[in-house]
C-alpha positions in Angstrom: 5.2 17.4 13.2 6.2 15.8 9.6 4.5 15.4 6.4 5.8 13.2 3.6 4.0 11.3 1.2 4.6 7.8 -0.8 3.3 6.3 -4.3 3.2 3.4 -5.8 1.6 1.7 -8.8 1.6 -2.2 -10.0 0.2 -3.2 -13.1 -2.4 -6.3 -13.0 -0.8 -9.4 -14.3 -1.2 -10.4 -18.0 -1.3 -14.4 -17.2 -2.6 -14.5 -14.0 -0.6 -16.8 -11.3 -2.0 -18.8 -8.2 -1.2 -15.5 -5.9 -4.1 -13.3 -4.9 -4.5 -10.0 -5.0 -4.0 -7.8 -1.8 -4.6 -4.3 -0.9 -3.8 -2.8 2.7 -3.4 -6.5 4.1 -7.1 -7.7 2.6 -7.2 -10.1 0.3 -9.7 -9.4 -2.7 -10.6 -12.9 -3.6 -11.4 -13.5 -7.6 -9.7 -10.5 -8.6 -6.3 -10.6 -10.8 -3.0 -10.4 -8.7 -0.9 -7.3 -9.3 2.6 -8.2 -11.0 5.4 -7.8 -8.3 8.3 -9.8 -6.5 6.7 -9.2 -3.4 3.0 -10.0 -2.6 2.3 -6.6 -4.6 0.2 -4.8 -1.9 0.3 -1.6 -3.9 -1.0 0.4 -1.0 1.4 -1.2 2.1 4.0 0.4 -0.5 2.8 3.5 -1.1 2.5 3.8 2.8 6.2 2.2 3.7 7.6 4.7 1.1 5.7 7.8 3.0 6.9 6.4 6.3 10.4 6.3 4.5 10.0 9.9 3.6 9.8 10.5 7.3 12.2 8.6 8.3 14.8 9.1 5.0 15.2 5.5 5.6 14.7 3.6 2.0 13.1 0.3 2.9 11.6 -1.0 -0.4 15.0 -0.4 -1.9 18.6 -2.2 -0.8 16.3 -4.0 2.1 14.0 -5.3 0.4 16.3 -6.9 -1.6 17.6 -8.7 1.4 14.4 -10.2 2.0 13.0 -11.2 -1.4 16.4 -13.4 -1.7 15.5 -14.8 1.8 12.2 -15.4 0.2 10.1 -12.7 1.9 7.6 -11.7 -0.6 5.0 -10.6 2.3 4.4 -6.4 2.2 3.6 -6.5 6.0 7.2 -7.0 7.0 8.5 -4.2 4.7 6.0 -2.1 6.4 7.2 -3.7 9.9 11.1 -2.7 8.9 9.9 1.2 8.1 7.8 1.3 11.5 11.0 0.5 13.4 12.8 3.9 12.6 9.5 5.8 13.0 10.2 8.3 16.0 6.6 9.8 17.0 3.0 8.7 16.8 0.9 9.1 13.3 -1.5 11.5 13.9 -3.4 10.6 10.0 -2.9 8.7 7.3 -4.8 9.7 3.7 -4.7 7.4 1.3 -6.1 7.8 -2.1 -6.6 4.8 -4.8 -6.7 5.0 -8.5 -8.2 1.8 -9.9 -11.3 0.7 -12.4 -11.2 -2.6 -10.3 -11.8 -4.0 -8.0 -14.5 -2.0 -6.5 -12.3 -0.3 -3.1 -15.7 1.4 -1.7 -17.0 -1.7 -0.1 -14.0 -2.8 1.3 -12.5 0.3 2.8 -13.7 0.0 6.5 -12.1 -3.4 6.4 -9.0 -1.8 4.8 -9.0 0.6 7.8 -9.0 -1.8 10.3 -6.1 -3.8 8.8 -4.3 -0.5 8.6 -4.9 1.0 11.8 -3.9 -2.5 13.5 -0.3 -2.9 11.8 0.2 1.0 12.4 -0.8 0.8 15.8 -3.2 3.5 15.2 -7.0 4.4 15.8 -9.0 3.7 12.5 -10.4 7.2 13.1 -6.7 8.4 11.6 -6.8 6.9 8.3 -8.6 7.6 5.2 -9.0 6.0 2.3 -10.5 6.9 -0.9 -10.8 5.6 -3.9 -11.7 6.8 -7.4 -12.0 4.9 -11.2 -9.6 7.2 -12.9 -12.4 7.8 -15.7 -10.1 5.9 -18.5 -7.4 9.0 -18.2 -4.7 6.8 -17.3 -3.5 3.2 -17.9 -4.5 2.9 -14.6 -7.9 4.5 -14.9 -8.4 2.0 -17.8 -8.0 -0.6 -15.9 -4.4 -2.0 -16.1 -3.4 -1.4 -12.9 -3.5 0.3 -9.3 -2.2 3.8 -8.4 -2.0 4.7 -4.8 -0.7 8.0 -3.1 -0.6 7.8 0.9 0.5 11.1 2.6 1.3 10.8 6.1 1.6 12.7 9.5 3.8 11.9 12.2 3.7 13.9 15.5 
């Protein structure tokens, strides 16, 4: 059995562009995109850099720079590239969201689903929580998204 666990954090963009914003594969429609040169799916990164911490493979460093100049902005194929040196089955997935907005509670069985699908996993092994950060942070006050994902691979 291993353990590892992956972060990430995007700020929301100050002049909002044309791209959407999108969390675990979902898009949240009307809500500001996150600033990145990929798609910014904040939580696909937090969860490619704990598969990475399995694996020790870095994915969302020297390989994503391969694809962004190919023009592959899309977070589900850096995922894809860290799932292909993954030796084992995961066993859980915890994933815990710092954000004022958007509100995650509604979404998160949706977020689950999209998950468990591109993990080729049972829903029933992730969870995903979400708090507002009560103003602490820059996060919590709304200019961004935190995320922490541990992992478990058996």
């Amino acid at each position: 059995m291993k353990v590892a666990i992956g972060q990430d954090s995007h700020r929301f963009e100050t002049n909002p562009s044309d791209k959407p914003l999108i969390l675990a594969g979902i898009v949240f429609e009307g809500e500001t995109p996150l600033e990145a040169n990929s798609d910014g799916d904040v939580i696909l990164h937090a969860v490619t850099r704990a598969i990475s911490g399995i694996t020790t493979v870095d994915v969302l460093g020297p390989k994503t720079k391969v694809f962004l100049k190919q023009g592959i902005t899309d977070s589900k194929v850096y995922l894809a590239e860290a799932l292909k040196d993954l030796e084992g089955t995961i066993s859980h997935l915890s994933i815990s969201i710092e954000c004022k907005r958007p509100r995650i509670t509604p979404r998160i069985p949706e977020m689950r689903a999209s998950l468990a699908e591109m993990l080729n996993t049972e829903e029933r092994n992730i969870g995903i929580t979400a708090t507002s950060g009560e103003d602490l942070t820059d996060v919590g006050r709304g200019l961004g998204i935190g995320v922490f994902a541990v992992i478990t691979v058996c």
